[in-house]
DSSP file (Angstrom, degrees, kcal/mol; ACC not computed):
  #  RESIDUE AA STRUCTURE BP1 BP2  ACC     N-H-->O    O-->H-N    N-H-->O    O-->H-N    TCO  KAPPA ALPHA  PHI   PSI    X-CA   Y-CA   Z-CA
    1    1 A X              0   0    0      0, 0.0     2,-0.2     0, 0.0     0, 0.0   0.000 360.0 360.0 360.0 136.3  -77.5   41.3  -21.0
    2    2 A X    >>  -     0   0    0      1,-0.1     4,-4.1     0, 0.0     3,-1.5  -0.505 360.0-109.3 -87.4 165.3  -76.4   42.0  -24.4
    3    3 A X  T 34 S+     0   0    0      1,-0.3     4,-0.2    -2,-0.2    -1,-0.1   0.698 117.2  55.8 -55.6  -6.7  -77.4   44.9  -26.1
    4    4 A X  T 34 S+     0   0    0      2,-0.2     4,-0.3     3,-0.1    -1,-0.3   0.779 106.9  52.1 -98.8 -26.5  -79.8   42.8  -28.6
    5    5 A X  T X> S+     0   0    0     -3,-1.5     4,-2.7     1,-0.2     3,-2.4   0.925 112.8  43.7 -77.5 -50.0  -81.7   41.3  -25.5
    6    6 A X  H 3X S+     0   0    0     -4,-4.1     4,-0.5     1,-0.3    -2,-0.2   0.606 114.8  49.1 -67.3   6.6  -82.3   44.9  -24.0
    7    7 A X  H 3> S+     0   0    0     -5,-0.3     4,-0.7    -4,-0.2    -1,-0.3   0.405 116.3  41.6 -96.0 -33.1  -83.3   46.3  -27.5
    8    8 A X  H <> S+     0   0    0     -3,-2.4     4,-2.7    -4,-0.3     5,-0.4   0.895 119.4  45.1-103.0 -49.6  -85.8   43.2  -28.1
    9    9 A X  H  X S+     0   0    0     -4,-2.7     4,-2.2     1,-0.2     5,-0.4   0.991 116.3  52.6 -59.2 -53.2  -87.3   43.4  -23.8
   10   10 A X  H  X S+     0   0    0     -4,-0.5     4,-2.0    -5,-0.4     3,-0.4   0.932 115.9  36.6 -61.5 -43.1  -87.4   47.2  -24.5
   11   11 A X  H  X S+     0   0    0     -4,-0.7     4,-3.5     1,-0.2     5,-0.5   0.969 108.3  56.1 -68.4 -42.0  -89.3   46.7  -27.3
   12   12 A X  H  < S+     0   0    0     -4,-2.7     4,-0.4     1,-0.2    -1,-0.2   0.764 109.4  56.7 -56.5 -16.8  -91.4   43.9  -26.4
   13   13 A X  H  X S+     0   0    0     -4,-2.2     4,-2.9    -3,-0.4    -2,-0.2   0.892 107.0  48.1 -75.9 -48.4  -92.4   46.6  -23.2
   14   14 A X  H  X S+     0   0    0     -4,-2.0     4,-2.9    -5,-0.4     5,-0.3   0.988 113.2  46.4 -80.9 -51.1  -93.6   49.2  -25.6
   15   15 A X  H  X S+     0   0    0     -4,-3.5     4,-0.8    -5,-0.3    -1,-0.3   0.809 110.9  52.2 -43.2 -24.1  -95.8   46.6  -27.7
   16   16 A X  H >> S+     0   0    0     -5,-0.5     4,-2.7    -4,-0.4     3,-1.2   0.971 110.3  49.5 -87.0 -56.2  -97.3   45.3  -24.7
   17   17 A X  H >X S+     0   0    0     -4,-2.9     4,-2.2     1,-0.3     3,-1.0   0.925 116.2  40.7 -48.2 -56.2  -98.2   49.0  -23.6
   18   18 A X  H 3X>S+     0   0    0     -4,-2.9     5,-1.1     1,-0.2     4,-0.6   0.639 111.9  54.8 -64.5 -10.4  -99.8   49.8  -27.0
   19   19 A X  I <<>S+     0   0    0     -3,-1.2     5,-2.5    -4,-0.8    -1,-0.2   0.745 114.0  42.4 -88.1 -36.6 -101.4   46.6  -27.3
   20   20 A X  I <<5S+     0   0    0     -4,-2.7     4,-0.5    -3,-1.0    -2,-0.2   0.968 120.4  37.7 -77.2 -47.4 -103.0   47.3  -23.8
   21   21 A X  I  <5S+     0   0    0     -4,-2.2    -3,-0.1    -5,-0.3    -2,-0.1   0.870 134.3  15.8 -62.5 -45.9 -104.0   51.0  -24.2
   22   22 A X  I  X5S+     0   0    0     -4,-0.6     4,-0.6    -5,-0.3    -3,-0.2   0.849 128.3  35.3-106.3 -41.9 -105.2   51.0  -27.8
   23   23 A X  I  ><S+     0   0    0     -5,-1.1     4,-2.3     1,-0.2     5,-0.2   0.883 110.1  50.3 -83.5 -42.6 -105.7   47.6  -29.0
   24   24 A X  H  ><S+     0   0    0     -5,-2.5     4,-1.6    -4,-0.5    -1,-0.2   0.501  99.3  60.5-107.8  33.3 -106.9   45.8  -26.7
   25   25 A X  H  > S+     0   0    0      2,-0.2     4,-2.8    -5,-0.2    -1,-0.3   0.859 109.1  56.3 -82.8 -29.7 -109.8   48.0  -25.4
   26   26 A X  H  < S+     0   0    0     -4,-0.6     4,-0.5     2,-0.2     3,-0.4   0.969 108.1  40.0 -20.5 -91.5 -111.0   47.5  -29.1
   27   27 A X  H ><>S+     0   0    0     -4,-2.3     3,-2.3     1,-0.2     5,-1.3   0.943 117.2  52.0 -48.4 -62.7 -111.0   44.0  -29.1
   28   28 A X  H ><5S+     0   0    0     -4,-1.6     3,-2.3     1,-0.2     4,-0.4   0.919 101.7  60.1 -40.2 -48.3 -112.7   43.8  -25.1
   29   29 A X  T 3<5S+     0   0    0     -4,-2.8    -1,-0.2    -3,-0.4    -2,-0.2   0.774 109.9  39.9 -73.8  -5.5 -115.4   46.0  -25.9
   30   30 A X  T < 5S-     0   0    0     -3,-2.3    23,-0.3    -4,-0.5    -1,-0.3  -0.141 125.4-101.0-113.8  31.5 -116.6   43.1  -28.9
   31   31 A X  T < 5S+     0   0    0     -3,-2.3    21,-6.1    -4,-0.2     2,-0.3   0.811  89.4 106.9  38.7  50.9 -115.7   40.4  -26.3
   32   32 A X  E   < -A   51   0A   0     -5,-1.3     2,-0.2    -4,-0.4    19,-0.2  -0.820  42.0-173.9-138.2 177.2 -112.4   39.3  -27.6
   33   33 A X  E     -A   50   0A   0     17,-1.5    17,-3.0    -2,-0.3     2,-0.2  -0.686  15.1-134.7-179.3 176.4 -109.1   39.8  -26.3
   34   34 A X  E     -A   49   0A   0     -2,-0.2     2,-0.2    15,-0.2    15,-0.2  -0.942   5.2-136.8-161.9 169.4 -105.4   38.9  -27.9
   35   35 A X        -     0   0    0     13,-1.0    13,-0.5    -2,-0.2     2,-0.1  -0.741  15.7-134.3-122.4  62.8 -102.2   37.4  -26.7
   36   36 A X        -     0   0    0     -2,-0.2    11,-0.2    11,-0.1     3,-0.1  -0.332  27.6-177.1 -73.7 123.8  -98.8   38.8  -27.6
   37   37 A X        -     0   0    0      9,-2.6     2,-0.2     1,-0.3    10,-0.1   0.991  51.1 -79.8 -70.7 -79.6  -97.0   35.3  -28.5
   38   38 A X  E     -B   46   0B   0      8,-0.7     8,-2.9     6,-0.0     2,-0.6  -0.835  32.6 -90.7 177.7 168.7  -93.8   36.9  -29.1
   39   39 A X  E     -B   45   0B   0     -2,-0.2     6,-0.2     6,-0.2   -27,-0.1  -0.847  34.2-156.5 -87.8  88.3  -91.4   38.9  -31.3
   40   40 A X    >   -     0   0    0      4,-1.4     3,-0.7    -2,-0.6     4,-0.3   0.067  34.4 -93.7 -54.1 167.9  -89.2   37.0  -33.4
   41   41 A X  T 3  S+     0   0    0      1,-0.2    -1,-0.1     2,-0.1    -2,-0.0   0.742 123.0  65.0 -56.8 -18.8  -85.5   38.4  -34.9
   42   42 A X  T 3  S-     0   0    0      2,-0.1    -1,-0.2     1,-0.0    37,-0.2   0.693 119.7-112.8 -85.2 -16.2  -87.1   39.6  -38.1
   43   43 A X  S <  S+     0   0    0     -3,-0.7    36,-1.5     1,-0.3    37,-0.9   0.728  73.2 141.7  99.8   9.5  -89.2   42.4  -35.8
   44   44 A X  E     - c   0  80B   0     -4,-0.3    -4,-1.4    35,-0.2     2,-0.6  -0.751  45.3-146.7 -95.2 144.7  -92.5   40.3  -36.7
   45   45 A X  E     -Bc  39  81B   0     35,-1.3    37,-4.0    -2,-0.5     2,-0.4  -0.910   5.3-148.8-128.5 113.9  -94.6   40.2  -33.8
   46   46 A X  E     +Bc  38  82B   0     -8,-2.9    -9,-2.6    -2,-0.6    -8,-0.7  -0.680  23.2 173.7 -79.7 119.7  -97.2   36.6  -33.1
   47   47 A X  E     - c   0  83B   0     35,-1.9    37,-1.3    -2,-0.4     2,-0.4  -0.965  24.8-144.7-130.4 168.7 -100.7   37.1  -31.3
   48   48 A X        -     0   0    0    -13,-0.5   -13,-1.0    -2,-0.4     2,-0.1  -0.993  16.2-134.6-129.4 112.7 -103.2   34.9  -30.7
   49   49 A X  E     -A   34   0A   0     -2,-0.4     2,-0.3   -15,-0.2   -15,-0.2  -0.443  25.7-166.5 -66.0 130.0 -106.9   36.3  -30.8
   50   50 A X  E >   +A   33   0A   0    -17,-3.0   -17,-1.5    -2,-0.1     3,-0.7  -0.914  45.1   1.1-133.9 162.9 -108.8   35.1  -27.9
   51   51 A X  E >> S-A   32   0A   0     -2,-0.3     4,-0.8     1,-0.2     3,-0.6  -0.642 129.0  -6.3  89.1-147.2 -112.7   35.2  -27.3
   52   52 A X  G >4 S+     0   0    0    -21,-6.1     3,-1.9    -2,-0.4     4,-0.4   0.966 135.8  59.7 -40.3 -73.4 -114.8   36.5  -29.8
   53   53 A X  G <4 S+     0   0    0     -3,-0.7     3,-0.5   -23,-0.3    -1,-0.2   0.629 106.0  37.2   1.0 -68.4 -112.0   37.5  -31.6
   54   54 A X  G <4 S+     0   0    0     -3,-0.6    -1,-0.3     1,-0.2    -2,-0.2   0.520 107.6  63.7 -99.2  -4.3 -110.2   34.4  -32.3
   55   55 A X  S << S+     0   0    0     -3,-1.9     2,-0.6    -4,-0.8    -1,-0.2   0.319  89.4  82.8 -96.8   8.9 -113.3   32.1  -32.9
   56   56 A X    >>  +     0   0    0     -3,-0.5     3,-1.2    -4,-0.4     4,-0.9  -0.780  53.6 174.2 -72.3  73.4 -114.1   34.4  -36.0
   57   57 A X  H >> S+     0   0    0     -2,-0.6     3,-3.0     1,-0.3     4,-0.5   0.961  80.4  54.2 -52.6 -78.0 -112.1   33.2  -38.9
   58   58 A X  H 34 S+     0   0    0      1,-0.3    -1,-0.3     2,-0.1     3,-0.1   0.825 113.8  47.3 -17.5 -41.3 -113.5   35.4  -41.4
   59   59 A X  H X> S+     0   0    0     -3,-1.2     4,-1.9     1,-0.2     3,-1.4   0.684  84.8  88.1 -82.3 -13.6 -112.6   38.4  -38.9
   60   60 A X  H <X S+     0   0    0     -3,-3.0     4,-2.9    -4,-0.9    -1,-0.2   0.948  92.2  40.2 -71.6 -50.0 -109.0   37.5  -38.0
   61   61 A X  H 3< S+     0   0    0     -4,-0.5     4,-0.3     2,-0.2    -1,-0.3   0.434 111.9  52.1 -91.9  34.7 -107.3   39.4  -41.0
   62   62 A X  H <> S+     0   0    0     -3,-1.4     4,-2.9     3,-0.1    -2,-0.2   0.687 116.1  44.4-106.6 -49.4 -109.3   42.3  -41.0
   63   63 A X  H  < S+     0   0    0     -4,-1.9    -2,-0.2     2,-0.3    -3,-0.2   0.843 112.7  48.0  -9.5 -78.0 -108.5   42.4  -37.4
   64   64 A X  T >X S+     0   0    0     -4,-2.9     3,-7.8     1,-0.2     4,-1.1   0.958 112.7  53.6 -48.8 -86.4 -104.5   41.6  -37.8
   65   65 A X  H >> S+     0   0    0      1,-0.3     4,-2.4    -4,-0.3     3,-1.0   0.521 112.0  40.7 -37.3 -59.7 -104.6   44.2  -40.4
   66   66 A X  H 3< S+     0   0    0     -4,-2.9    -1,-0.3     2,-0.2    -2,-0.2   0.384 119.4  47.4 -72.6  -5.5 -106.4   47.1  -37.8
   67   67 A X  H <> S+     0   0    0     -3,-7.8     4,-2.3    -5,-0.1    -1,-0.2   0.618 111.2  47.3-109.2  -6.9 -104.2   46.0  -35.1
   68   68 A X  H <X S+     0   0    0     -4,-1.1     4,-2.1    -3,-1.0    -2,-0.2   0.940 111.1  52.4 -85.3 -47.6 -100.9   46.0  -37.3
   69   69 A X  H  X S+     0   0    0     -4,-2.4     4,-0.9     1,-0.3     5,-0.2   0.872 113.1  49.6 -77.2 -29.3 -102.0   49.7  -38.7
   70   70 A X  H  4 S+     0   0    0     -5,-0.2     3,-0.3     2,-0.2    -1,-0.3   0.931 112.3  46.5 -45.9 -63.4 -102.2   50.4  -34.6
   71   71 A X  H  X S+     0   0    0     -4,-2.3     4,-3.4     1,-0.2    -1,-0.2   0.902 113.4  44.8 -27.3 -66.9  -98.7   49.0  -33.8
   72   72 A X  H  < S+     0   0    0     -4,-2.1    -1,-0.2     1,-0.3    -2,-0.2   0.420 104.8  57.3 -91.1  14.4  -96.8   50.6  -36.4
   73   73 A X  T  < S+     0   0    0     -4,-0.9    -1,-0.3    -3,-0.3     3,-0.2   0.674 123.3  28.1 -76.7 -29.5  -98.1   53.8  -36.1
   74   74 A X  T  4 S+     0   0    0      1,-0.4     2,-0.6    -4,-0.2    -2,-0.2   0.988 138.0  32.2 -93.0 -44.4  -96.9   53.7  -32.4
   75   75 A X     <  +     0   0    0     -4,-3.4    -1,-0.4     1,-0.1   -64,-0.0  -0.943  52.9 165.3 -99.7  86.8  -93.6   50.7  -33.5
   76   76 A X  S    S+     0   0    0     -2,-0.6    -1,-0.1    -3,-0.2    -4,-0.1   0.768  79.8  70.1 -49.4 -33.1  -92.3   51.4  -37.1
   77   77 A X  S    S+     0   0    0      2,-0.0    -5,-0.0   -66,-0.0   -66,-0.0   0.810  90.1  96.9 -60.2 -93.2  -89.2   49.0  -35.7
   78   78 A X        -     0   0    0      1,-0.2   -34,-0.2    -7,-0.1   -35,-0.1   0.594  60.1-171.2  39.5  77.4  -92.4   46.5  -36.1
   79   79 A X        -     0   0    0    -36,-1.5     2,-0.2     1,-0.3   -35,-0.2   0.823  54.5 -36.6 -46.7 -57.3  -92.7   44.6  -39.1
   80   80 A X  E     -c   44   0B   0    -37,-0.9   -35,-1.3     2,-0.1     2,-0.3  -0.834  48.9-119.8-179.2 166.3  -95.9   43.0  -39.2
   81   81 A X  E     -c   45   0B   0     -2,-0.2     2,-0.4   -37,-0.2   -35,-0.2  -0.924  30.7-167.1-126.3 158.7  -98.2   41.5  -36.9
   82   82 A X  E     -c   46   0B   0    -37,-4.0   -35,-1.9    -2,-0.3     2,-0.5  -0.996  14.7-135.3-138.8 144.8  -99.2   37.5  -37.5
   83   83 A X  E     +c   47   0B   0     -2,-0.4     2,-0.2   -37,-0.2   -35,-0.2  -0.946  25.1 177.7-114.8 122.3 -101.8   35.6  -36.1
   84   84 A X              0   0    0    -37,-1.3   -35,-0.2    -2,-0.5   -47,-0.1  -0.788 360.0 360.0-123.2 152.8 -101.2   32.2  -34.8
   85   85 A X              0   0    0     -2,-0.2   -37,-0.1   -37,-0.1    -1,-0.1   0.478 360.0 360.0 -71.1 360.0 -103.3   29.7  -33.1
């Protein structure tokens, strides 16, 4: 492995933990759930809102936006979060 895949798995490990711990008891308890898509080279990170969640449109960037503030508090390396279908 080069040092840019174990730098991108190690990070993709740490999102997956905060996304489980913090995010995505959020999201369960309002019957939605999310999907980390993946983490592109620019450090932007794709989920897909599922459930409740992802059948709101109105809700999705208030949402992104409360799950990005989550991230990068725990991630600065973290760019953004994007939400894709």
């Amino acid at each position: 492995m080069t040092p840019s895949e174990l730098t991108y798995g190690d990070l993709t490990a740490r999102l997956e933990h905060v996304l489980e711990s913090e995010v995505r008891p959020i999201l369960r308890a309002e019957g939605g759930d999310l999907l980390l898509v993946g983490i592109d080279l620019d450090r932007i990170a794709q989920v897909r809102l599922l459930g409740a969640c992802g059948a709101c449109a109105s809700a999705v960037p208030a949402l992104v936006l409360r799950i990005e503030t989550i991230v990068k508090e725990r991630l600065p390396e973290i760019r953004f979060i994007e939400a894709v279908p």
